[in-house]
Structures are given as structure tokens and as C-alpha cells.
N, CA, C and O atoms as a DFTB+ gen file, in Angstrom:
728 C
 N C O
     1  1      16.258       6.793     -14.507
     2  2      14.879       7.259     -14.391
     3  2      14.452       7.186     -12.924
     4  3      14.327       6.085     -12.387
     5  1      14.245       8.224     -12.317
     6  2      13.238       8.541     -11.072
     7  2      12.020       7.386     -10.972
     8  3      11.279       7.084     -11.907
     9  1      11.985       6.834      -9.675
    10  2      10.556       6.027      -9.751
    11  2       9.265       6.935      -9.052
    12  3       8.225       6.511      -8.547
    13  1       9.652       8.076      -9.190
    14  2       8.607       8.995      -8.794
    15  2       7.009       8.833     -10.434
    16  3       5.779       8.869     -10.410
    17  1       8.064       8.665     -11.552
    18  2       7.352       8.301     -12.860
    19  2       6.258       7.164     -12.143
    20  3       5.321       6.871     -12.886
    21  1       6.264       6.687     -11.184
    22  2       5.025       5.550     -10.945
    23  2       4.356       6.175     -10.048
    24  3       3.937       5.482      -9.121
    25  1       4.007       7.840     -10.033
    26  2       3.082       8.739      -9.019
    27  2       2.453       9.440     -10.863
    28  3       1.290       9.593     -11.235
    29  1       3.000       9.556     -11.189
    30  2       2.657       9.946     -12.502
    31  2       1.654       8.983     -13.319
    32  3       0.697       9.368     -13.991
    33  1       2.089       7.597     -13.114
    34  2       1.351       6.420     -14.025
    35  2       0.144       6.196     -12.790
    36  3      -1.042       6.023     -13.071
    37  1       0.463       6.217     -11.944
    38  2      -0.764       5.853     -10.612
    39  2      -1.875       6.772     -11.306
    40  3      -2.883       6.252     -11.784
    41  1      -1.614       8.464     -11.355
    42  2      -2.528       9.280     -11.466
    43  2      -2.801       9.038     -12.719
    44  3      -3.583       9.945     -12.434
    45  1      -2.946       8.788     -13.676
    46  2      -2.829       8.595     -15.229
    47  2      -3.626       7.543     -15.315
    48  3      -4.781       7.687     -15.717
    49  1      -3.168       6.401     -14.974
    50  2      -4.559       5.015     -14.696
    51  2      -5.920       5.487     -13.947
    52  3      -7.009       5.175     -14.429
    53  1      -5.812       6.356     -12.586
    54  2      -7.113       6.665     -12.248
    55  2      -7.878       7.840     -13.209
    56  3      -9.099       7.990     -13.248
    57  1      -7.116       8.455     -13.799
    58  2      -7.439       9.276     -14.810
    59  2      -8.299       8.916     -16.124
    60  3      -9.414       9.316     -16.459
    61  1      -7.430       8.049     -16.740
    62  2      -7.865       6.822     -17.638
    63  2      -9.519       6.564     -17.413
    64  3     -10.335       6.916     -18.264
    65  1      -9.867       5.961     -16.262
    66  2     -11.627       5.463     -15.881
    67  2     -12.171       6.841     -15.992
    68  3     -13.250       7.034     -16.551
    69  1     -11.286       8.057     -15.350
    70  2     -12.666       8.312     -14.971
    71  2     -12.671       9.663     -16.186
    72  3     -13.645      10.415     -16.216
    73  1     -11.868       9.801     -16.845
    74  2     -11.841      10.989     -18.104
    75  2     -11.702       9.963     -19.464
    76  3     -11.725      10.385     -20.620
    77  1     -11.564       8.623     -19.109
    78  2     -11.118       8.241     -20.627
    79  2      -9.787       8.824     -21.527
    80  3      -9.776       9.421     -22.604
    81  1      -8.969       8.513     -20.870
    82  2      -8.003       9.515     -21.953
    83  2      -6.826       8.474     -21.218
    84  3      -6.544       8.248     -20.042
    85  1      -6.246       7.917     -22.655
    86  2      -5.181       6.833     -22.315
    87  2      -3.898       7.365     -21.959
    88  3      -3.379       8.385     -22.413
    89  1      -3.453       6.603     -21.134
    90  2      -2.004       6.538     -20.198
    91  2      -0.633       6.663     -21.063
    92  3       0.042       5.746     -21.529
    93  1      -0.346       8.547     -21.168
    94  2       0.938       8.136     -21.979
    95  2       2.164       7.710     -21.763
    96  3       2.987       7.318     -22.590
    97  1       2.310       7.856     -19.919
    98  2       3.042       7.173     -19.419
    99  2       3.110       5.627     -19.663
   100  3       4.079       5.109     -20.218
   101  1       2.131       4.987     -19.259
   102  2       1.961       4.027     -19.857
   103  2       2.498       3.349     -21.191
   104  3       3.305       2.420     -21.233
   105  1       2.019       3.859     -22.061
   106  2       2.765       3.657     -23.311
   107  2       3.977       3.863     -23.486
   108  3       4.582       3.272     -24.381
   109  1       4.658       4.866     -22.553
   110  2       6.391       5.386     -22.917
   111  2       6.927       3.751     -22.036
   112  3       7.930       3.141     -22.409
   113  1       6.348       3.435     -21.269
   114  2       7.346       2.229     -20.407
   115  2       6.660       1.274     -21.098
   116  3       7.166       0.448     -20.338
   117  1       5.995       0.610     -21.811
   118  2       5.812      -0.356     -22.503
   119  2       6.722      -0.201     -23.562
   120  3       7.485      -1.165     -23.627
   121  1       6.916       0.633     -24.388
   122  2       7.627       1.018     -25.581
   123  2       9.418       0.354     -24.950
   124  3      10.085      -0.496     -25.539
   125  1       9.773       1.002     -23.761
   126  2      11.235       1.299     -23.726
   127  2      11.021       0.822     -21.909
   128  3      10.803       1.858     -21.282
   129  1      11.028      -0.273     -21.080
   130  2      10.467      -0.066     -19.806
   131  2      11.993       0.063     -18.895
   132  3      12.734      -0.794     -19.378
   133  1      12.540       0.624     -18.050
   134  2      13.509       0.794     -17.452
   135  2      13.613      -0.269     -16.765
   136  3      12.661      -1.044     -16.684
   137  1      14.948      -0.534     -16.060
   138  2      14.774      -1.838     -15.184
   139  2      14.549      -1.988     -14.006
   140  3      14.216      -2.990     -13.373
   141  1      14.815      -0.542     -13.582
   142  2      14.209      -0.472     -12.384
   143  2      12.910      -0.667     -11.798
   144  3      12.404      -0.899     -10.700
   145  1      12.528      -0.441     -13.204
   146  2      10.409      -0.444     -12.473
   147  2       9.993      -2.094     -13.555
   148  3       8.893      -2.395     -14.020
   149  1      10.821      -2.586     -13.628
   150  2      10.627      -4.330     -14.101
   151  2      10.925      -5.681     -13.024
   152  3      11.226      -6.831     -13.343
   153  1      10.762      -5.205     -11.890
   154  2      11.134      -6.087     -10.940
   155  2       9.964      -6.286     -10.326
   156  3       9.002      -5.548     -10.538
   157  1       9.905      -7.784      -9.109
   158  2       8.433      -7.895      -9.384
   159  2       7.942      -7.782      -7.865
   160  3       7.336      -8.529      -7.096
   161  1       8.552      -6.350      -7.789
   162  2       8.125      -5.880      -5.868
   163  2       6.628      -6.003      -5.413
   164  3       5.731      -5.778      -6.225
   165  1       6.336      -6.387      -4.021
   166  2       5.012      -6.280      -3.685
   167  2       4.727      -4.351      -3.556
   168  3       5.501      -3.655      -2.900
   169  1       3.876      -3.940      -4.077
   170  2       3.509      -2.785      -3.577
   171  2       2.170      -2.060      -3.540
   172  3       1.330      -2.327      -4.399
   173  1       1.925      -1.152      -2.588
   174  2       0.246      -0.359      -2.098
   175  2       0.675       0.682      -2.911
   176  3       1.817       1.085      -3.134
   177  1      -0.974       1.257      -3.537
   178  2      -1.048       2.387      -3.781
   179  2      -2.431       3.138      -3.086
   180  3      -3.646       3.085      -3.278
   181  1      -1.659       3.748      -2.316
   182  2      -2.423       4.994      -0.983
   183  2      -3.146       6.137      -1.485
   184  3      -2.467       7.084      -1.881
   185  1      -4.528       6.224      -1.545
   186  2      -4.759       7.887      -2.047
   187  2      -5.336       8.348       0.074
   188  3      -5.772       7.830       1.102
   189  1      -4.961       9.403      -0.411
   190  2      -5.173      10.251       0.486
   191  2      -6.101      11.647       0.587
   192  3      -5.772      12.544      -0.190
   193  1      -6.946      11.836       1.254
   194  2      -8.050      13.327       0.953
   195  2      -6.675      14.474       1.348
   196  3      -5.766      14.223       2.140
   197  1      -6.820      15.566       0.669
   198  2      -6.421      16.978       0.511
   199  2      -7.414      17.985       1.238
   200  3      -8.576      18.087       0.844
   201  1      -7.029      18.575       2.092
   202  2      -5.927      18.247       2.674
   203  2      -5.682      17.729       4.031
   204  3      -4.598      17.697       4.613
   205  1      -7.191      17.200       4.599
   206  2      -7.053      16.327       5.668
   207  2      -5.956      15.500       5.847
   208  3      -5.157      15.495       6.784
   209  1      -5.994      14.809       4.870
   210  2      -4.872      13.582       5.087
   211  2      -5.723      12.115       4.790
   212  3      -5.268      11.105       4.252
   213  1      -6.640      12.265       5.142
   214  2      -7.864      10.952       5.621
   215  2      -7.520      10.166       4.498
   216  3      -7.215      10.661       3.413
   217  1      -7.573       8.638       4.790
   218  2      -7.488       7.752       3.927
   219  2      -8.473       7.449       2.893
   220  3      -9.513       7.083       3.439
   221  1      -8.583       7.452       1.415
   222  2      -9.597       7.592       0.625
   223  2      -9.049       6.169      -0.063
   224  3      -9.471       6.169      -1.219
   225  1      -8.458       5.243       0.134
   226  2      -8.421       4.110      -0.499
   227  2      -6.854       3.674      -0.805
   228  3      -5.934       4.325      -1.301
   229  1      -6.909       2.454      -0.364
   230  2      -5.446       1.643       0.056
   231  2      -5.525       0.064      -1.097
   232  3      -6.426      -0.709      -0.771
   233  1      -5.063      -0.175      -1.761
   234  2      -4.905      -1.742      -1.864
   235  2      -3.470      -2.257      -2.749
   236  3      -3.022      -1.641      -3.716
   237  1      -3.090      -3.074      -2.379
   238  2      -1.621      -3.567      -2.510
   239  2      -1.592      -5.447      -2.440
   240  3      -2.571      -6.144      -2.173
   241  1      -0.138      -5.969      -2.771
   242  2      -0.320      -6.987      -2.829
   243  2       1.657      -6.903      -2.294
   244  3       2.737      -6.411      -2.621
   245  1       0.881      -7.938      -1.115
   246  2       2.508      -8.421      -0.677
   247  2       3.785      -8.690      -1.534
   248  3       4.844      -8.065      -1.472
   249  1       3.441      -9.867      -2.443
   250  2       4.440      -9.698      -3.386
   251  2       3.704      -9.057      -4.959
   252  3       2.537      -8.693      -5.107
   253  1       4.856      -9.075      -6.050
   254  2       4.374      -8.639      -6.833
   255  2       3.889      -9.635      -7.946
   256  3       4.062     -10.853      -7.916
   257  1       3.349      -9.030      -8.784
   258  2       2.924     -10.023      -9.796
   259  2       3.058      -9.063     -11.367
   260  3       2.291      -8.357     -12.022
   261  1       4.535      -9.533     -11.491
   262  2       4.533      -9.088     -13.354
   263  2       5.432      -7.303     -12.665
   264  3       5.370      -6.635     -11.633
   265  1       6.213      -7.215     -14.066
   266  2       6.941      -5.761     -13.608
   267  2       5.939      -4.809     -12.206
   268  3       4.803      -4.817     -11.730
   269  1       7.146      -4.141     -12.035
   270  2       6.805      -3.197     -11.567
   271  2       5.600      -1.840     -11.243
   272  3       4.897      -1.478     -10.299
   273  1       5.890      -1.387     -12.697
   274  2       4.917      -0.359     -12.933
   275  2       3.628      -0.777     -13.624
   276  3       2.680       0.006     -13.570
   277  1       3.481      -2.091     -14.357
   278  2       2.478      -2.889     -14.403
   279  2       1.567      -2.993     -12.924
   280  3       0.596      -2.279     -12.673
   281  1       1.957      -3.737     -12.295
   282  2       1.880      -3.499     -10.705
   283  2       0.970      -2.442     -10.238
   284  3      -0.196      -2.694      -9.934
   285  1       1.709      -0.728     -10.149
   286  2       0.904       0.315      -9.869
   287  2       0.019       0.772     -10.886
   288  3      -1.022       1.287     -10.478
   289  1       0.186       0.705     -12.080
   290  2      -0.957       1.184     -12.799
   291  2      -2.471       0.113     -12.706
   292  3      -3.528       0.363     -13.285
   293  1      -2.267      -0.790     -12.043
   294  2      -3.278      -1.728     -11.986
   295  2      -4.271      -1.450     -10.408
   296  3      -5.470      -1.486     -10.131
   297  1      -3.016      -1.175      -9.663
   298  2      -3.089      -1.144      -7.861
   299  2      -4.088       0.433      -7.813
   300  3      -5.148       0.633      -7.220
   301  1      -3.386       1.242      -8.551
   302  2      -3.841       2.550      -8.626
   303  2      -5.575       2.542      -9.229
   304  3      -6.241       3.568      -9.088
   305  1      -6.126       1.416      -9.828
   306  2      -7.644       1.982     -10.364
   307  2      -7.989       0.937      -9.265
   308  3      -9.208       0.873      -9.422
   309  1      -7.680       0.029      -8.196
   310  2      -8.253      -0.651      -7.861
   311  2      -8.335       0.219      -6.200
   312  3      -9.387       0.541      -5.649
   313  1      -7.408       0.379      -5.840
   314  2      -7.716       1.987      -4.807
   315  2      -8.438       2.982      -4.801
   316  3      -8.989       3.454      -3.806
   317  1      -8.521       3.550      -6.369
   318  2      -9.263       4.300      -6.762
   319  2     -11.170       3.854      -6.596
   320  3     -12.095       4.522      -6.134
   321  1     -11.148       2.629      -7.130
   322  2     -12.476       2.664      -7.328
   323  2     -13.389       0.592      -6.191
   324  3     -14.524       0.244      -5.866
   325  1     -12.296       0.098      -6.100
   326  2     -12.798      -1.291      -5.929
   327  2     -12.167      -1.811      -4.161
   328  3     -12.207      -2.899      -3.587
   329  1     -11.377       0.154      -3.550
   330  2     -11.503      -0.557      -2.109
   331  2     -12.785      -0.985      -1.071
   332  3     -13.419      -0.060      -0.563
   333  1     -13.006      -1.801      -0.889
   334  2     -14.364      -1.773      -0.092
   335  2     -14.785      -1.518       0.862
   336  3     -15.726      -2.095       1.407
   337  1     -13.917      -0.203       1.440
   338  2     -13.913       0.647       2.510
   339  2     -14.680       1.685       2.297
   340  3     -15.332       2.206       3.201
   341  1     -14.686       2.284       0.516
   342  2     -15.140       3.513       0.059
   343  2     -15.628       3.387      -1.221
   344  3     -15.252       2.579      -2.071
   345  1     -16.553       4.294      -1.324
   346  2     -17.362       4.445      -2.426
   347  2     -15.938       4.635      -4.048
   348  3     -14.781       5.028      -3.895
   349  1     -16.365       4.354      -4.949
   350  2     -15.520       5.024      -6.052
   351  2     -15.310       6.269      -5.852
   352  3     -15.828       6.896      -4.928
   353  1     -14.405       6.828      -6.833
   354  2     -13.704       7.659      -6.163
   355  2     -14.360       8.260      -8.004
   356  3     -14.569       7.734      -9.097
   357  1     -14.495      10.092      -7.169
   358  2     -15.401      10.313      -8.410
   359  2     -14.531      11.558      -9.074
   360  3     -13.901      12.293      -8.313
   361  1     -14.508      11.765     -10.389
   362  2     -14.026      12.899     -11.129
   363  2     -13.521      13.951     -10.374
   364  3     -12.350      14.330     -10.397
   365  1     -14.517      14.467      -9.633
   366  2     -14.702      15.812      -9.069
   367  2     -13.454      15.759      -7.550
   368  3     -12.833      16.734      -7.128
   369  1     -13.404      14.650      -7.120
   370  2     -12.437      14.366      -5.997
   371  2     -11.008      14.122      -6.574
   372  3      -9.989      14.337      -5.918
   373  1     -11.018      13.645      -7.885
   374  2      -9.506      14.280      -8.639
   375  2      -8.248      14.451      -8.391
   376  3      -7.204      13.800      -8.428
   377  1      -8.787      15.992      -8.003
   378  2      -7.953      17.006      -7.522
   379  2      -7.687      17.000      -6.158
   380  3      -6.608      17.420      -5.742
   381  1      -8.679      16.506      -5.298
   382  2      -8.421      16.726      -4.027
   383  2      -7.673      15.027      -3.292
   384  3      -7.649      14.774      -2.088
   385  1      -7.285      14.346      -4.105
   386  2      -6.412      13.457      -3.581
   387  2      -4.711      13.732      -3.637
   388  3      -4.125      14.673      -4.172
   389  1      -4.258      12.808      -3.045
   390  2      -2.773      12.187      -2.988
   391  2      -2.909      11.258      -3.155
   392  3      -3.791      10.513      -2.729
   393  1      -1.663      10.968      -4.141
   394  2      -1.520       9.446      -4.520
   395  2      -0.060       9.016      -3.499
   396  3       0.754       9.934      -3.606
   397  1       0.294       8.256      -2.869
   398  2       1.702       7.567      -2.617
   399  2       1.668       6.480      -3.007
   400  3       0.555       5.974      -3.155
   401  1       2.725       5.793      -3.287
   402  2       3.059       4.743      -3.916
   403  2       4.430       3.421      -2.990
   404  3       5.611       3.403      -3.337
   405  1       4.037       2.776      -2.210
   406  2       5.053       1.987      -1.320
   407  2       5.595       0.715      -1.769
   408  3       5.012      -0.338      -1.511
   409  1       6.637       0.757      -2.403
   410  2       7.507      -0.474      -2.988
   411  2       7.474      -1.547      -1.807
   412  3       7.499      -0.925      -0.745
   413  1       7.438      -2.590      -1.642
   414  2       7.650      -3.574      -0.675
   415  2       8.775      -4.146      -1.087
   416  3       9.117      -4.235      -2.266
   417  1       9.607      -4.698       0.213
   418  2      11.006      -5.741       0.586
   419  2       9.705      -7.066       1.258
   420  3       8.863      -7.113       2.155
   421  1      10.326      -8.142      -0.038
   422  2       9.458      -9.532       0.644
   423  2       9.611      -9.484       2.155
   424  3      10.562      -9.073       2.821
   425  1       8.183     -10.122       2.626
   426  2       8.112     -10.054       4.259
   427  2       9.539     -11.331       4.615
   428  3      10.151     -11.992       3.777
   429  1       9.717     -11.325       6.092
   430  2      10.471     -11.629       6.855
   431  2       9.663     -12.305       8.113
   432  3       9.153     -11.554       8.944
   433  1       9.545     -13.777       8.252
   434  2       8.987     -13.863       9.789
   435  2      10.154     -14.079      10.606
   436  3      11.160     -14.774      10.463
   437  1       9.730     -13.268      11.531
   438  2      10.104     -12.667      13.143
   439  2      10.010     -13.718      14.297
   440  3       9.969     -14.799      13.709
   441  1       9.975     -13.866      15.171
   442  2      10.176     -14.834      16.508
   443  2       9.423     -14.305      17.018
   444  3       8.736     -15.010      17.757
   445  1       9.151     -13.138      16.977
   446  2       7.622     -12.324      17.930
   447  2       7.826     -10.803      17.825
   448  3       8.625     -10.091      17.217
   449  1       6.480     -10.516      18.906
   450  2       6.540      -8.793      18.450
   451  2       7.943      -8.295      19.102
   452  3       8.341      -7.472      18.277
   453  1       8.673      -8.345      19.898
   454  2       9.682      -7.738      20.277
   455  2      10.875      -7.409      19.365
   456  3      11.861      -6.721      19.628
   457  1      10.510      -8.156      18.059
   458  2      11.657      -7.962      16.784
   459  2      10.927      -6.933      16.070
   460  3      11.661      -6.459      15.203
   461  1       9.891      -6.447      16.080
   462  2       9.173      -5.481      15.030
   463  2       9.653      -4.022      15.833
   464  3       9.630      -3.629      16.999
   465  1      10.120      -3.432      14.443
   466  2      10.712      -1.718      14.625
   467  2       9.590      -1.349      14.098
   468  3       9.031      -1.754      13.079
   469  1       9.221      -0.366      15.032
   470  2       7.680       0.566      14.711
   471  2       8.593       2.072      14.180
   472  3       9.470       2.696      14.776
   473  1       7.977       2.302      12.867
   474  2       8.533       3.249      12.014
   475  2       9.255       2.780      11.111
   476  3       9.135       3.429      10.072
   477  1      10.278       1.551      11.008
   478  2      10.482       0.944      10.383
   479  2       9.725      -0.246       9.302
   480  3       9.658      -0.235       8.073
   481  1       9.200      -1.253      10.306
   482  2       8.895      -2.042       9.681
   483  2       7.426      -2.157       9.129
   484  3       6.722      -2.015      10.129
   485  1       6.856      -2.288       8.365
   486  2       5.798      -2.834       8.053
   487  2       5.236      -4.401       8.702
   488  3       6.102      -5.255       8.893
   489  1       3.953      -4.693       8.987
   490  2       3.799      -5.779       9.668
   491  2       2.450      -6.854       9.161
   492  3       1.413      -6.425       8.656
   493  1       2.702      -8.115       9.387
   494  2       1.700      -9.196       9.207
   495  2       1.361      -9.791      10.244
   496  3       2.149     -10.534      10.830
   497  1       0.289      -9.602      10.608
   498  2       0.249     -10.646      11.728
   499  2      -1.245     -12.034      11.764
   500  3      -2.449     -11.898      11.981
   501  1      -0.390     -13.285      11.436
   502  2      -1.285     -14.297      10.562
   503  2      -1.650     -15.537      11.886
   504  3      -0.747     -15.912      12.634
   505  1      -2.966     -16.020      12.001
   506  2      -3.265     -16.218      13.272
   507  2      -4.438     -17.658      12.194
   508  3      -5.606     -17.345      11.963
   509  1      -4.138     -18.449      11.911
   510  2      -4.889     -19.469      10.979
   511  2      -5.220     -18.764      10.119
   512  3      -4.361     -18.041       9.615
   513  1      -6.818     -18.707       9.557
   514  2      -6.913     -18.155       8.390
   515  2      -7.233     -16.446       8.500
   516  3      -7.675     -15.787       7.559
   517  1      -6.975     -16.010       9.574
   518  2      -7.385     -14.486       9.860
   519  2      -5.927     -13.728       9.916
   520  3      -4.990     -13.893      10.697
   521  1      -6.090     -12.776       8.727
   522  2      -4.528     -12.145       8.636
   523  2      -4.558     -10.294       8.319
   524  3      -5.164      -9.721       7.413
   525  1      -3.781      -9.743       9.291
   526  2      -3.893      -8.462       8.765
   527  2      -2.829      -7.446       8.520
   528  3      -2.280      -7.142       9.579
   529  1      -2.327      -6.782       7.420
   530  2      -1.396      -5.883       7.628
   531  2      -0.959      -4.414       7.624
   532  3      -1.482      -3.852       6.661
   533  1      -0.346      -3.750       8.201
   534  2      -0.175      -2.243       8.468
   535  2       1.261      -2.368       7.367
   536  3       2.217      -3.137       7.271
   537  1       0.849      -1.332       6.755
   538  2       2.468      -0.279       6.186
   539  2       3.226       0.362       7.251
   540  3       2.774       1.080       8.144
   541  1       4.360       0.038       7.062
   542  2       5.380       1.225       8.132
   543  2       4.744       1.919       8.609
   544  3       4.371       1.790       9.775
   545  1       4.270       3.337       7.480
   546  2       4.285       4.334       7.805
   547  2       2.749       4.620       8.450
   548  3       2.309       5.769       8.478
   549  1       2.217       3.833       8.803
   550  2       0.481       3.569       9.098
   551  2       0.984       4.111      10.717
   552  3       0.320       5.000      11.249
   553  1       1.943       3.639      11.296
   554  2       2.187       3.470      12.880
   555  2       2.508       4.661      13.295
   556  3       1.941       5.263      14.206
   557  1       3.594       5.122      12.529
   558  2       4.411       6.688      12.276
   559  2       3.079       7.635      12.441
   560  3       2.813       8.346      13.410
   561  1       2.420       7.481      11.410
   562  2       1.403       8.557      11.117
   563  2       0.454       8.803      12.342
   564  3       0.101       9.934      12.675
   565  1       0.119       7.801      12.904
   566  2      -1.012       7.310      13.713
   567  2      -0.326       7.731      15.394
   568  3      -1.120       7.845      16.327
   569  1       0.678       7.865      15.546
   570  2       1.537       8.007      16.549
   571  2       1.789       6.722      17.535
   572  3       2.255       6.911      18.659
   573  1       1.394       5.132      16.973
   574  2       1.333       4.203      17.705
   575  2       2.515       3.560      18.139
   576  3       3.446       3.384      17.353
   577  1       2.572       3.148      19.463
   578  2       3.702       2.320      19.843
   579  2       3.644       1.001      19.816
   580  3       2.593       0.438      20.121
   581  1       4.600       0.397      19.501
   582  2       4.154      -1.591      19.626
   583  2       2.814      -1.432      19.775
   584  3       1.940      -0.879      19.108
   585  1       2.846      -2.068      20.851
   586  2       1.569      -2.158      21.440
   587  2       0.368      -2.164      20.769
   588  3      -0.238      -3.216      20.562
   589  1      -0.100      -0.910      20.352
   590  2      -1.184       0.253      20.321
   591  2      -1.543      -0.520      18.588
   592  3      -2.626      -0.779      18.063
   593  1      -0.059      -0.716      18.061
   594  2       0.305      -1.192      16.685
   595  2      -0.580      -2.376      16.746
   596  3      -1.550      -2.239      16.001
   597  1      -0.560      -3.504      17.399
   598  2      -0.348      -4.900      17.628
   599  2      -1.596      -5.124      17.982
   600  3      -2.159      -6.163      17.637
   601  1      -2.287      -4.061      18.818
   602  2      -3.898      -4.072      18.885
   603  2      -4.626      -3.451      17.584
   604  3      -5.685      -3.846      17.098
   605  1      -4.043      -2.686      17.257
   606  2      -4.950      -2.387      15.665
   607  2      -4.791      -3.707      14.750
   608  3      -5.848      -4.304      14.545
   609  1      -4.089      -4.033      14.401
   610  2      -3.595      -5.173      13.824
   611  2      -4.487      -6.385      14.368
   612  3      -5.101      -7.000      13.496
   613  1      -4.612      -6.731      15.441
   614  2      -4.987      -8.104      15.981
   615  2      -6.627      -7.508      15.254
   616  3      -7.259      -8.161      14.423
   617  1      -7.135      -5.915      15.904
   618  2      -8.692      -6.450      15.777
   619  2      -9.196      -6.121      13.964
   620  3     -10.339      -6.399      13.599
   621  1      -7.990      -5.410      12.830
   622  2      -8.178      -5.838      11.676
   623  2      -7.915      -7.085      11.230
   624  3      -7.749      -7.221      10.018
   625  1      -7.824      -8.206      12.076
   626  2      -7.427      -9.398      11.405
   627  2      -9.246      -9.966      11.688
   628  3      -9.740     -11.056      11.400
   629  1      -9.816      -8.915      12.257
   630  2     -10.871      -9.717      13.022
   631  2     -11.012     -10.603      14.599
   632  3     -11.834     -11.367      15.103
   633  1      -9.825     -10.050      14.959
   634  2      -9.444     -10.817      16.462
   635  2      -9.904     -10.003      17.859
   636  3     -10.506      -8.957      17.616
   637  1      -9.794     -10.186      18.695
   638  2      -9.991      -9.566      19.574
   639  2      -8.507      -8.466      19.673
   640  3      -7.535      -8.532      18.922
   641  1      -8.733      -7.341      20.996
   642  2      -7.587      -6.705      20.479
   643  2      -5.850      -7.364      21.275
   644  3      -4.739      -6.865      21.093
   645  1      -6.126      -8.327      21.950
   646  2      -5.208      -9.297      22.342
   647  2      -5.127      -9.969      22.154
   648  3      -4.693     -10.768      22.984
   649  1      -5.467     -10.388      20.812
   650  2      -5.528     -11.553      19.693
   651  2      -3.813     -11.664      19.294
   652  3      -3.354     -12.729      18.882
   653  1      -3.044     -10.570      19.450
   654  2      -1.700     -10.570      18.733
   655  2      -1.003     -11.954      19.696
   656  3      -0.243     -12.811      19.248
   657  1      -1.555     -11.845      21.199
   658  2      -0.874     -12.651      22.183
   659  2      -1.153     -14.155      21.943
   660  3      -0.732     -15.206      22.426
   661  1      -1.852     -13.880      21.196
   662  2      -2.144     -15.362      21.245
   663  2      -1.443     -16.778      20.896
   664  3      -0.839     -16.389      19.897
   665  1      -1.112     -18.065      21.001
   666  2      -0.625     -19.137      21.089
   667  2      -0.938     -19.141      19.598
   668  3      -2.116     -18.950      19.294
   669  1       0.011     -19.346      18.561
   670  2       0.147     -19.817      16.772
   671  2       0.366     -18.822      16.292
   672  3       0.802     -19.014      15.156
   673  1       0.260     -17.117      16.700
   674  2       0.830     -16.208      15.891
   675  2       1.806     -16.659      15.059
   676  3       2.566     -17.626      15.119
   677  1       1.632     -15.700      14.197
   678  2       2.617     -15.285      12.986
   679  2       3.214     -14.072      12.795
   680  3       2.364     -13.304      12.343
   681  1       4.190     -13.574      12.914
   682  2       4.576     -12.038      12.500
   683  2       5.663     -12.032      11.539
   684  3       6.623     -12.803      11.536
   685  1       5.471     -11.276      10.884
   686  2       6.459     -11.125       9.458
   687  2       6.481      -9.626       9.380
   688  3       5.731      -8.821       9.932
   689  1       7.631      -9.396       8.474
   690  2       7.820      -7.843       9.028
   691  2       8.599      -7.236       7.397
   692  3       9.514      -7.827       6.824
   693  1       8.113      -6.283       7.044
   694  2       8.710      -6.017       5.519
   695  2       8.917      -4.134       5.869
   696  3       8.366      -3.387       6.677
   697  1       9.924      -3.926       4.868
   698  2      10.235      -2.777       4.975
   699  2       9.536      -1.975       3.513
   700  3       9.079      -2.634       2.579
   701  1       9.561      -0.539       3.536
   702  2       9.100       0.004       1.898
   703  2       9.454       0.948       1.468
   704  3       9.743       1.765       2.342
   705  1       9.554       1.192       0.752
   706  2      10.443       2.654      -0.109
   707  2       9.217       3.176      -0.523
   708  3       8.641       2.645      -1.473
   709  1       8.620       4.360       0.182
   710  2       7.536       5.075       0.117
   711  2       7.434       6.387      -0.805
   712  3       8.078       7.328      -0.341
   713  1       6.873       6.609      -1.817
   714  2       7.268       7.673      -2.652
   715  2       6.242       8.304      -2.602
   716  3       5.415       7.448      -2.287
   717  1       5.456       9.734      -2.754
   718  2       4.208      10.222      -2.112
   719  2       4.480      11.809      -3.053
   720  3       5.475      12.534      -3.047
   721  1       3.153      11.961      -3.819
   722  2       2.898      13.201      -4.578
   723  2       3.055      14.180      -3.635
   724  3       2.401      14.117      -2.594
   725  1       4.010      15.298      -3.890
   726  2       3.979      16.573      -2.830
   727  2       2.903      17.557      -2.381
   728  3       3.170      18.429      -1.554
């Protein structure tokens, strides 16, 4: 089985709130669940505006908690409606999203930024209790280099933007198998 089936259950859960009409995906992997999507990966589910691109709601969890596709059908209404970046996400906008879906590899801490592959890696960067992280493909998209990376990062942790330099950093670095509605 294709894990593209968890772009299918993503859209099907946000579907679910906002038409009422239950997840038959859902039900086919409860019934019979493959093993591939029973493992207990951290992963984001990304909607995206059509056809800007613009981010319409992100939320994920480093590691996972409980199968797989349990996981995105949960991640998917909470993107949909409970990021607190953006309003709920309404019927009529539907159609005009993308869903992607990014499996996470448990993070990895690093010795510093000079070990982080931009395009590759996904990143944490944890500074006491102020912590923030980019997906791989956030850097890619954005056209950022280290750097540029490491300052977005420092001032979503709430830091200044040379907060990354600072004395107690933390960097951890995870990779993701990114799957994304065409």
C-alpha cells in the first residue's frame, strides 16, 4: 500500500468537521491497518493556499504518538482548524488547499550549526525553555542558506535573530519523507 493513502485520510478528517460525512478511509485501516502506516513516526500535516502556495496551517509532533495514520488523521483537523496562526479553515476554502503530509526520522543532536544540511535536514534549535522548528523543506522553499535558516529559527524560538549563537544551544536535526497532493 502507497502512503500517499495518508493525503487521502488527511483530506477526509478535514472533510469529516466541516461536511460531516465519516472517514471511509478511516474505517478501511482500522478494519485491516497495513504496517507500514502502524509505526509511531513523528509527523506535520501542511495545508497550503492554491495556488499561491501560502501557508494556511502547519501542526505536527516530533515524535509520534500511537500508529501512524492515527497520527495524520488527527494532525490533519488540528491544521485545519486549531493552528493559531489562522482562522479555521472554512468549507468554501476546501478546494483551494493542499494537503502534504511529512513523516519524521527521530531528531539527532548535532555539535552545532555547521553539521546541519540545508535541504536536507529538518531543524531544532532548543535554547532553555524557548524552542523552535523548521521542516527541511521550509529552507528549500524559502531559498535560505544556513544562516538566513538559523536566524528564522532563533527569532521563532522568540530569540533575538543571533540567538542561534548563543552559549547552551541545542541543535538536533531530523530528516522527512514528504508526500504532497499534486
Amino acid at each position: 500500500m502507497d502512503k500517499k493513502i495518508l493525503l487521502l485520510l488527511a483530506r477526509e478528517s478535514i472533510e469529516e468537521k466541516l461536511l460531516h460525512c465519516p472517514s471511509k478511509t478511516l474505517k478501511e485501516l482500522e478494519k485491516n491497518p497495513p504496517p507500514q502506516l502502524m509505526g509511531e513516526e513523528g509527523a506535520f500535516v501542511t495545508l497550503k493556499e492554491v495556488p499561491s502556495g501560502n501557508l494556511r496551517g502547519c501542526i505536527g509532533n516530533i515524535f509520534g504518538e500511537g500508529p501512524l495514520y492515527k497520527t495524520v488523521y488527527r494532525l490533519a483537523k488540528e491544521s485545519a482548524f486549531h493552528d493559531p496562526r489562522f482562522r479555521p479553515l472554512t468549507a468554501k476554502e476546501l478546494s483551494k488547499i493542499k494537503i502534504e503530509v511529512s513523516i519524521l526520522t527521530p531528531p539527532k543532536r548535532v555539535e552545532g550549526p555547521q553539521e546541519i544540511n540545508v535541504g536536507r535536514d529538518g531543524v531544532i534549535l532548543t535554547l532553555g525553555r524557548r524552542r523552535a522548528l523548521f521542516l527541511p523543506q521550509v529552507a528549500q522553499e524559502e531559498g535560505w542558506d544556513r544562516e538566513t535558516l538559523l536566524r528564522h529559527l532563533s527569532l521563532k524560538a522568540g530569540l533575538a535573530p543571533d540567538g542561534w549563537l548563543a552559549e547552551g544551544v541545542v541543535f538536533e536535526t531530523f530528516q522527512a519523507e514528504v508526500i504532497g497532493e499534486e
